[in-house]
Wavefront OBJ file of the C-alpha trace (Angstrom):
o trace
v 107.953 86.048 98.131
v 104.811 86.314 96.666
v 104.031 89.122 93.943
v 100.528 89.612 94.913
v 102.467 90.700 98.297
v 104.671 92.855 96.504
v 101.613 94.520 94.399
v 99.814 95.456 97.965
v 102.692 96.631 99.194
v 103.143 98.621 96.432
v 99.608 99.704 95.717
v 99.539 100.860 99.785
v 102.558 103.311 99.524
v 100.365 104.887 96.158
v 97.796 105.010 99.006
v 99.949 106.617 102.066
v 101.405 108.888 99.786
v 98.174 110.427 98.525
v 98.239 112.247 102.021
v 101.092 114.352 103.315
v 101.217 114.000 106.744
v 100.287 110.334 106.837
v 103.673 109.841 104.274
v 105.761 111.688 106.616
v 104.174 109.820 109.419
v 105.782 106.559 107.476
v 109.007 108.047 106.903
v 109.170 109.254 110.477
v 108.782 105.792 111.889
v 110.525 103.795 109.389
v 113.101 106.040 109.342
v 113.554 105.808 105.571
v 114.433 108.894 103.783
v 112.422 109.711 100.509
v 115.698 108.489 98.110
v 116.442 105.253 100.429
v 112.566 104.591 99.905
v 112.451 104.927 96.356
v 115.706 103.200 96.138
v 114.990 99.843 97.974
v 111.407 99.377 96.796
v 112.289 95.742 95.403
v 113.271 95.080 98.806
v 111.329 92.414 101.359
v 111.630 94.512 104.284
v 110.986 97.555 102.731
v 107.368 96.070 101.276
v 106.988 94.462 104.883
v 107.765 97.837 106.523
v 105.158 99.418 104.511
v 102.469 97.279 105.287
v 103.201 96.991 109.027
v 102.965 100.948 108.885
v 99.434 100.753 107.958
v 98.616 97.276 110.443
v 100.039 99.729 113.344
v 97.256 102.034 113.300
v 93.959 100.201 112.443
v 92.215 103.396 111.309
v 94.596 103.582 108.234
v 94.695 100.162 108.024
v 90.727 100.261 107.555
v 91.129 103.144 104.821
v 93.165 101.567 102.682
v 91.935 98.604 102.356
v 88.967 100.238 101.092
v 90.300 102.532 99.138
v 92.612 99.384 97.793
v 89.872 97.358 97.801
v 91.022 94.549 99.773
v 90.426 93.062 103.399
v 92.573 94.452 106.333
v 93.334 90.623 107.061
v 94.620 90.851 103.845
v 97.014 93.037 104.074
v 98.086 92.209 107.680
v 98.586 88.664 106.013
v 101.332 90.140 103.638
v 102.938 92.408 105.972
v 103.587 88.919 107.676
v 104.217 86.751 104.698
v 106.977 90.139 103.642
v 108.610 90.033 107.032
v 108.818 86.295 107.118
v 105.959 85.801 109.963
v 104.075 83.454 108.365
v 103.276 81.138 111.542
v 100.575 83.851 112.377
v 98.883 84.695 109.224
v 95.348 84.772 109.044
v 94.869 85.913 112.593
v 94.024 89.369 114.307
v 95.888 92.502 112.426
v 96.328 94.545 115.763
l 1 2 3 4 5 6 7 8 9 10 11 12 13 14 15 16 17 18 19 20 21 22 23 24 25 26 27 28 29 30 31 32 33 34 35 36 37 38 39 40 41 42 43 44 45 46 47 48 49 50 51 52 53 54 55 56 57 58 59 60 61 62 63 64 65 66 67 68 69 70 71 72 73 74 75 76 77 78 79 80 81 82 83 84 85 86 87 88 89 90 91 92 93 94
């Protein structure tokens, strides 16, 4: 895994949870509970989960990358790289 994944991953869930409804929109369809969340953070598919959440719905995915400072591709590229997708990295994030 690559730890620039896991620091976007990271740096993204900062970013959801800055806005209430938009972290209970993540739990909601993850169906992690706040605990389980915290609790499997050093998990793959937990960090891929994350980022998938935000390459699901393009007009987050566009926010945080600014506010993160990134490209979307970018972070599409590690949702794939974190759930072991790699074949289509690089291409379109929706």
């Amino acid at each position: 895994m690559h730890d620039a994944d896991e620091a976007l991953a990271l740096n993204a869930l900062g970013w959801i949870l800055t806005d209430e409804p938009r972290a209970e929109r993540l739990l909601a369809l993850t169906g992690l509970a706040p605990g389980t969340l915290r609790e499997s953070l050093g998990e793959r598919s937990t960090l891929a989960a994350i980022l998938s959440f935000l390459t699901a719905h393009e007009s987050d995915l566009i926010a945080c990358a600014v506010g993160l400072d990134v490209k979307p591709e970018d972070i599409a590229a590690a949702a794939q790289r974190l759930s072991g997708d790699e074949r289509n990295v690089g291409g379109a994030w929706a």
